[in-house]
LUMLOFI-29032 format. One line per 8 residues: number of its first residue (from 0); their letters; for each residue x, y, z of C-alpha. Coordinates in Angstrom, 1 decimal, padded with zeros to 4 digits. Layout:
BEGIN
NUM> a> X:Y:Z | ...
% end
This chain:
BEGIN
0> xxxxxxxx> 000.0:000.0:000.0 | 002.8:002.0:000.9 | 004.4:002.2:-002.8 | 000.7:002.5:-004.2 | 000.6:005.8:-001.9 | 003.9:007.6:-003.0 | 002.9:007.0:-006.5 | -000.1:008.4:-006.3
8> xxxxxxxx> 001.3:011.7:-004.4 | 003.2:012.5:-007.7 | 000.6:014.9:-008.8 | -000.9:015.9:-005.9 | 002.3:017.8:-004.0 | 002.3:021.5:-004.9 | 005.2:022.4:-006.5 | 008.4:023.6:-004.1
16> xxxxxxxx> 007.4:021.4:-001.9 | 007.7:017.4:-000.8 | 006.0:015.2:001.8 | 008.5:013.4:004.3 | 008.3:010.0:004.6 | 009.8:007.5:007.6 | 012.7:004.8:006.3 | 012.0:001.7:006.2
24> xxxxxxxx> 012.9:001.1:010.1 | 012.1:004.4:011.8 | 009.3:003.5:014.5 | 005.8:004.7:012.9 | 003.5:005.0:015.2 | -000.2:005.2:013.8 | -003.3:006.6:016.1 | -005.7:004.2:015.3
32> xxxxxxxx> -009.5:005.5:015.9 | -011.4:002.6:014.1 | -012.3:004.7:011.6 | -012.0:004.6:008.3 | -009.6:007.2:007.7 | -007.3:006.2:010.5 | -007.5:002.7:009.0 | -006.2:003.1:006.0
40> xxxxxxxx> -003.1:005.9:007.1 | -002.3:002.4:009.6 | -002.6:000.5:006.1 | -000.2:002.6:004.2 | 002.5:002.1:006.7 | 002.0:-001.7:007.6 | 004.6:-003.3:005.9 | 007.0:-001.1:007.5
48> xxxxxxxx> 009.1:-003.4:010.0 | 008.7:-000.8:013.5 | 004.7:000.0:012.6 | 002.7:-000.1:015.7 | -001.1:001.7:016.4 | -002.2:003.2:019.2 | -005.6:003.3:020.2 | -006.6:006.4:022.5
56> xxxxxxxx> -009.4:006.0:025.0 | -010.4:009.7:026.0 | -013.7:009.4:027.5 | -015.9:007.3:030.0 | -019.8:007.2:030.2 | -021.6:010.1:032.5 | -022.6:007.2:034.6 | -019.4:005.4:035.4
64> xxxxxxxx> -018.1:004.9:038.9 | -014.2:004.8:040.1 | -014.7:000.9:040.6 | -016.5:000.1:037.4 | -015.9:002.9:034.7 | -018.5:002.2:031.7 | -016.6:003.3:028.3 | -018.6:004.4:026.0
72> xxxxxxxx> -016.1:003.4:023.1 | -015.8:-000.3:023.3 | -016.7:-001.5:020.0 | -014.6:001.0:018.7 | -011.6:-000.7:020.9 | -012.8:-003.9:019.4 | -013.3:-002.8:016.0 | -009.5:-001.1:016.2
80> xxxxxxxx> -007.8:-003.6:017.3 | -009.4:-005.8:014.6 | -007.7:-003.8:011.9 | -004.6:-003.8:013.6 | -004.2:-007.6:014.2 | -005.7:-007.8:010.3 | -003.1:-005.7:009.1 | -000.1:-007.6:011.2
88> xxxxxxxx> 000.6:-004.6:013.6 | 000.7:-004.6:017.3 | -001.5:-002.1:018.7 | -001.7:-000.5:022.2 | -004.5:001.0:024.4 | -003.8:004.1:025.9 | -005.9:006.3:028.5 | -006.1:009.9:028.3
96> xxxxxxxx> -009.5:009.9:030.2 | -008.2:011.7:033.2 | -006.0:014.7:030.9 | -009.2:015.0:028.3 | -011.1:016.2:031.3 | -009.0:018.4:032.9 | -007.2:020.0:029.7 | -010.5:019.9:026.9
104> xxxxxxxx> -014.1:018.8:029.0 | -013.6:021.4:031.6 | -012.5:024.6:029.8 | -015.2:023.6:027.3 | -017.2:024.2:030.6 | -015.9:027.2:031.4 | -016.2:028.5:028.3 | -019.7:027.8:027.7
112> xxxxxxxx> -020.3:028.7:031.7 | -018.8:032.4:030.4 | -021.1:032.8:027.4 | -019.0:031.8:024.9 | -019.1:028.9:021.9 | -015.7:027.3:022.8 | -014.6:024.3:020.1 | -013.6:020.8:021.9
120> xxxxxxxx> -012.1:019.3:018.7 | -009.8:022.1:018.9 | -008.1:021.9:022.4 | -008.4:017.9:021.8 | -006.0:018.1:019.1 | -003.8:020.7:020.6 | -003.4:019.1:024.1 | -004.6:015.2:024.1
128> xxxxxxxx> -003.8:014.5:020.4 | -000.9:016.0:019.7 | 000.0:016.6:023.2 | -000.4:014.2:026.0 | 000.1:011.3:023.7 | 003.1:013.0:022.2 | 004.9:013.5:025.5 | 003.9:009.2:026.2
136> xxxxxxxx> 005.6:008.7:023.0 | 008.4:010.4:023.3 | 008.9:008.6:026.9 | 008.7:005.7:025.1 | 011.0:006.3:022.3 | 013.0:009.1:022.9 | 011.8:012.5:021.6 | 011.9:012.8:017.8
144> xxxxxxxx> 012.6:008.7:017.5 | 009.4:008.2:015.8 | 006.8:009.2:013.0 | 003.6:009.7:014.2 | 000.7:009.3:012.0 | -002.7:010.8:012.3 | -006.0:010.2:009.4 | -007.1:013.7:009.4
152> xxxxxxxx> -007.7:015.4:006.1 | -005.2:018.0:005.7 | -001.2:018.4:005.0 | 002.0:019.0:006.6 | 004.2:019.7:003.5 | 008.0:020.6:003.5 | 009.3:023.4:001.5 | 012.3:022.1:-000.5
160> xxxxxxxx> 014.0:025.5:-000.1 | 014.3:026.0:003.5 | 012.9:022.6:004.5 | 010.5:024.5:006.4 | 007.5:022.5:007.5 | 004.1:023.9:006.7 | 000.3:022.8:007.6 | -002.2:022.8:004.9
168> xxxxxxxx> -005.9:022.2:003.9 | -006.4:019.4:002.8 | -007.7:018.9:-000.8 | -011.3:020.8:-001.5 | -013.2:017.5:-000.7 | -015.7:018.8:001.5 | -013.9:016.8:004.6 | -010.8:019.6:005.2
176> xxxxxxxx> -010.0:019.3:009.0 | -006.7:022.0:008.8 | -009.4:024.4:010.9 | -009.2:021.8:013.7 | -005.6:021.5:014.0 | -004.5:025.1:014.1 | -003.5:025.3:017.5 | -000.7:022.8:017.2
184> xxxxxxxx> 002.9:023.5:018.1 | 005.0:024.2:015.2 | 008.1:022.1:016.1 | 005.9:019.0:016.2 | 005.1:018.8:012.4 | 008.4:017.5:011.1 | 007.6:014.4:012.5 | 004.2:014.8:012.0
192> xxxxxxxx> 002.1:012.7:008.8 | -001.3:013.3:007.8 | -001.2:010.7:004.3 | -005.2:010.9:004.4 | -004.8:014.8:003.4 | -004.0:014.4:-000.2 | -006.6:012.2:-001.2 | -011.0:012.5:-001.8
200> xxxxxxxx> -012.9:010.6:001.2 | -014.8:009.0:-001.6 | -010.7:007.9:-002.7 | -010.3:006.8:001.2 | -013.6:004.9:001.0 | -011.9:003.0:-002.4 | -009.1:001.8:-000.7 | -010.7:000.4:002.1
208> xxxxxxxx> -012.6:-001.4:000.4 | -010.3:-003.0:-002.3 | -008.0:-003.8:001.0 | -011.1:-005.4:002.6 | -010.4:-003.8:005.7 | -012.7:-004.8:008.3 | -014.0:-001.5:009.0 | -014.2:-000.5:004.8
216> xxxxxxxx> -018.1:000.3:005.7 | -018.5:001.5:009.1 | -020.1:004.9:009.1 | -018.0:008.0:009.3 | -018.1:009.1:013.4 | -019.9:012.5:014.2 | -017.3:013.4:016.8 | -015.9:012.7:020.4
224> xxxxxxxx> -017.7:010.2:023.0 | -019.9:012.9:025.1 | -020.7:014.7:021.3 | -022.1:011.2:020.3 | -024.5:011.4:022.9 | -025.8:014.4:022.7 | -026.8:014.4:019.2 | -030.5:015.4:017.5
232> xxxxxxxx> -031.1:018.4:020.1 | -029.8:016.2:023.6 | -026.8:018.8:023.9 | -028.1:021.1:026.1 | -029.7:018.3:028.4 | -025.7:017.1:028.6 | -024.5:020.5:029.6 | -027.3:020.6:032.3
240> xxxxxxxx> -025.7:017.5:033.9 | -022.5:019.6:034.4 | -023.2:023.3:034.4 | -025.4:024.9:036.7 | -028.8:026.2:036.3 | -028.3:030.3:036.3 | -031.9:031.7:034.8 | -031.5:035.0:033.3
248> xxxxxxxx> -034.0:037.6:031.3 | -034.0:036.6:027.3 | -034.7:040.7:026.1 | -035.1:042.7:022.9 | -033.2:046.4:023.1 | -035.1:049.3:021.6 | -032.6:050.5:018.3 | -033.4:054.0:019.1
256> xxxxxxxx> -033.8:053.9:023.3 | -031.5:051.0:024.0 | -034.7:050.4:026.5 | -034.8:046.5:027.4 | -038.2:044.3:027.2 | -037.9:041.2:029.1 | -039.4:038.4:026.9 | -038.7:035.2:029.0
264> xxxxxxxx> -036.0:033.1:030.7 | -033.5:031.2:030.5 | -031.2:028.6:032.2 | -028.0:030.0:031.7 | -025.9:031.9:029.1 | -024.7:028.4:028.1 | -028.2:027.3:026.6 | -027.8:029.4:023.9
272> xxxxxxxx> -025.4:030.4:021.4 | -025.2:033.5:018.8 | -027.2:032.7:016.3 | -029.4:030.4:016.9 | -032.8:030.5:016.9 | -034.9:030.5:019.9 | -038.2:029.3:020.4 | -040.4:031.8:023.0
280> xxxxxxxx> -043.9:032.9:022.4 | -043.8:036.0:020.7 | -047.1:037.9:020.1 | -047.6:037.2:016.7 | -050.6:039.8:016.2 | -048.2:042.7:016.4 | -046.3:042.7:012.8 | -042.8:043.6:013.8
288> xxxxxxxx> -043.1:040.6:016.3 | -044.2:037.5:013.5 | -041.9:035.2:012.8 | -038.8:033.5:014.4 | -036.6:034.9:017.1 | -032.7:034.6:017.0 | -030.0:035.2:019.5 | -027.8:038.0:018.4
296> xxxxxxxx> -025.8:038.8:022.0 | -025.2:037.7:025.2 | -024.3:039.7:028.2 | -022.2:038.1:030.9 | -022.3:041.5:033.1 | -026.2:040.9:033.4 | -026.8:037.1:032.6 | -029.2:038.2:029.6
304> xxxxxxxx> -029.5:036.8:026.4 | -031.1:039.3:023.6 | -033.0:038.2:020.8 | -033.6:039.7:017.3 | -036.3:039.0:015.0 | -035.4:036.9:011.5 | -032.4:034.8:011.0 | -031.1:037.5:008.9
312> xxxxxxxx> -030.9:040.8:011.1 | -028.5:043.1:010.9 | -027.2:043.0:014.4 | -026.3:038.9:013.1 | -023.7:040.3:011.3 | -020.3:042.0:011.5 | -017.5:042.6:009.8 | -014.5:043.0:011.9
320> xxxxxxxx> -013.7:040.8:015.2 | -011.2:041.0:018.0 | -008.6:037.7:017.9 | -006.7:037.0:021.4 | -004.0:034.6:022.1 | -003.1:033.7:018.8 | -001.1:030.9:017.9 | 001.3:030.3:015.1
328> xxxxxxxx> 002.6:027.4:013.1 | 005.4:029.2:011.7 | 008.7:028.3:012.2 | 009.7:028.5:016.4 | 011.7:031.4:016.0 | 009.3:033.9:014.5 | 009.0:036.9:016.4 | 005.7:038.8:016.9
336> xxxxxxxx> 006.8:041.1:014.6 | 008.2:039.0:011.5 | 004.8:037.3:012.2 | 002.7:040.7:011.8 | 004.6:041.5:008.8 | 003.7:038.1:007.5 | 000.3:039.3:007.8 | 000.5:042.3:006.7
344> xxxxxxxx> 002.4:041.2:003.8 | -000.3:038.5:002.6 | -003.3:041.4:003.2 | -001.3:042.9:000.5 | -001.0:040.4:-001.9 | -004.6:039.5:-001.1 | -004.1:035.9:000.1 | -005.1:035.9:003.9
352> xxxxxxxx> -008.2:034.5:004.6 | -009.9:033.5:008.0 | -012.6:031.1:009.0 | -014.6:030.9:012.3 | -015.7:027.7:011.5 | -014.6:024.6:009.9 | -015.5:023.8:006.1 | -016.9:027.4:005.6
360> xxxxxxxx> -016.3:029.5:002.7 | -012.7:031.3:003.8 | -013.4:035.0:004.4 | -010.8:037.5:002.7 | -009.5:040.0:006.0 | -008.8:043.4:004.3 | -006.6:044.3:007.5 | -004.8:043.9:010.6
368> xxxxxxxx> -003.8:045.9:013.5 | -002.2:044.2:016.9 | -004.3:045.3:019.6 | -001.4:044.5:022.2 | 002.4:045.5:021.9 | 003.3:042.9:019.6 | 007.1:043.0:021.4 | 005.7:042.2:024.8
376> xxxxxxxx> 003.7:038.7:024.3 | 004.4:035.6:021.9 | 000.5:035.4:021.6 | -000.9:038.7:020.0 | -004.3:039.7:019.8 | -005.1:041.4:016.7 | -007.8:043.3:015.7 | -009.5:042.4:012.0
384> xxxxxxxx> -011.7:043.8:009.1 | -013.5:041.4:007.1 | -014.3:041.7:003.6 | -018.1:041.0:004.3 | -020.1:040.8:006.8 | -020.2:037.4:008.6 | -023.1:036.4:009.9 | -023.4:035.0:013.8
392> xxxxxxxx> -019.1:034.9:014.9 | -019.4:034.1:018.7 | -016.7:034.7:021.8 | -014.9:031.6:022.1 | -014.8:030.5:018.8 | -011.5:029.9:017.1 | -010.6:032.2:014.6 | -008.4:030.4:011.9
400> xxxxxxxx> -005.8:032.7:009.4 | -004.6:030.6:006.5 | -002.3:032.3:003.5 | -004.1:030.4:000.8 | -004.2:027.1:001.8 | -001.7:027.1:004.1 | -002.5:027.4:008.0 | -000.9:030.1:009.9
408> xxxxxx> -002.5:029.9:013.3 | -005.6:030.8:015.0 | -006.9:032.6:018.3 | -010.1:033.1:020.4 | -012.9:035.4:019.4 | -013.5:037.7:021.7
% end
């Protein structure tokens, strides 16, 4: 599989640039989630001598106890290690349970405690991912003594000139994950491969198949343990399990007075995000209040959530947003200001583009200003102007610059 890959990467590498590959006994260490996509990055390295997978259990079930912990990903243990023993590689549990919570479910927590639309997938791949399992790795076989290979769909390509080592999308497939992973640490992505990221899912799906891998046709997985369970409208019942009830006025503000009217209640900021719509009785015989009701702010100050009429007002939409502790994947010794001049310099040339979510259209930012001294922290905030207006950008979600397709970083929305 392994030779069938590298062929096919002939035509898909931009050119000035390579993807690294492991010899053929450097340990390569695959996570394995029991997915497909994961499945078949484990595939393309099997036949390498030192190939091992590593299954990561992250979460238990709400109702476990500290003598009998239920996990709520069992069959896809089973169905992991079933690919792994048909493929001929050892594979290895591992338990993060105990760092997911305290580094991604309880900021997630906080954030959504505070008002804000903070991003799990994000701060799992920053500090579980890429992180805790990183450090157990390196433990294991010395820091930078191994490959280790994820299945998401996006790139880590080297630049022949400098042999620096970029992120990218991944190709315009629909299933580009580069958003997710733009709080990783820069010096981690030479020994980093995502071989998933240069091909179509239907391509993925393909090779599965013709490889009969035991998993060829499982359904693709709509997110962490605790997501699974919340699906089709449970997610706020979840939340109430962990976040306290804090009821608060739901108002509309007067565009000329600023004068509040107090509409209904609710349970706490975290019940609602920006955007969404929001179903109180309105009374419909008065014209200006027919329809549905969106949330368009939330203040923390006052624990009150206000409400606009139609999915499409105005006050949905801005066009410039405040981005705090930002991140970088360039190279580790790029200062703040080399980094705003690389900014500045793609505004320019009309390349820099942010997202606030993943698999949205990119944005173009028309400009930059650092809203700190960009000499006193190596985690600016900047201040941006958006080509449009976008509609419904919420504190605490991630704010993603790319220079084209390439990934420079992201920060909170505040």
């Amino acid at each position: 599989m392994f030779a069938r890959y590298s062929k096919a990467l002939l035509n898909r590498i931009p050119e000035g640039f390579k993807q690294a590959h492991p010899d053929k006994f450097d340990n390569v260490v695959v996570a394995m989630s029991s997915g497909v996509d994961s499945s078949v990055a484990a595939s393309i390295f099997s036949s390498f001598p030192n190939a091992t997978g590593v299954y990561m259990r992250n979460w238990s079930s709400a109702n476990n106890d500290n003598e009998n912990p239920k996990h709520c990903d069992e069959q896809d243990w089973k169905d992991a290690f079933s690919v792994a023993r048909y493929l001929g590689i050892p594979i290895e549990l591992m338990n993060f349970e105990k760092d997911y919570w305290i580094d991604v479910f309880e900021p997630m927590l906080n954030g959504y405690a505070a008002g804000g639309t903070p991003n799990p997938d994000i701060l799992c791949n920053r500090f579980i991912k890429f992180g805790k399992l990183r450090e157990a790795l390196d433990l294991k076989y010395g820091t930078g003594n191994y490959w280790l290979v994820m299945g998401h769909y996006s790139r880590i390509l080297e630049q022949v000139r400098d042999h620096e080592f970029q992120l990218w999308r991944g190709l315009p497939s629909g299933k580009d994950q580069s958003y997710y992973l733009s709080q990783l640490k820069p010096e981690i992505l030479p020994n980093v491969i995502l071989p998933i990221g240069h091909f179509l899912k239907s391509e993925t799906r393909q090779f599965a198949r013709e490889l009969n891998l035991p998993v060829a046709d499982k359904p693709d997985s709509q997110g962490i343990c605790f997501v699974n369970n919340s699906q089709q409208g449970k997610f706020k019942n979840f939340l109430r399990e962990y976040l306290p009830n804090e009821p608060g006025n739901i108002i509309t503000l007067d565009p000329a007075t600023g004068e509040k009217t107090v509409w209904g209640r609710h349970d706490g900021l975290w019940s609602y995000t920006v955007g969404q719509k929001i179903g109180i009785p309105m009374p419909q015989g008065k014209g200006h209040h027919k329809g549905a009701w969106f949330v368009s702010q939330k203040f923390k100050d006052t624990n009150e959530i206000v409400i606009v009429p139609g999915g499409v007002h105005t006050s949905l939409y801005r066009d410039s947003l405040s981005i705090s502790g930002f991140r970088h994947l360039l190279p580790t010794t790029t200062t703040p200001e080399q980094l705003l001049k690389t900014i500045q310099d793609a505004i320019r040339n009309s390349s820099l583009y942010m997202q606030y979510r993943s698999l949205q259209e990119p944005i173009p930012v028309v400009s930059c200003s650092v809203a700190t001294d960009p000499s006193a922290t190596l985690l600016p905030s900047f201040q941006l102007t958006l080509a449009t207006p976008q509609r419904a950008m919420a504190q605490g979600q991630y704010g993603c610059l790319y220079i084209n397709d390439r990934v420079l970083g992201s920060g909170s929305i505040e």
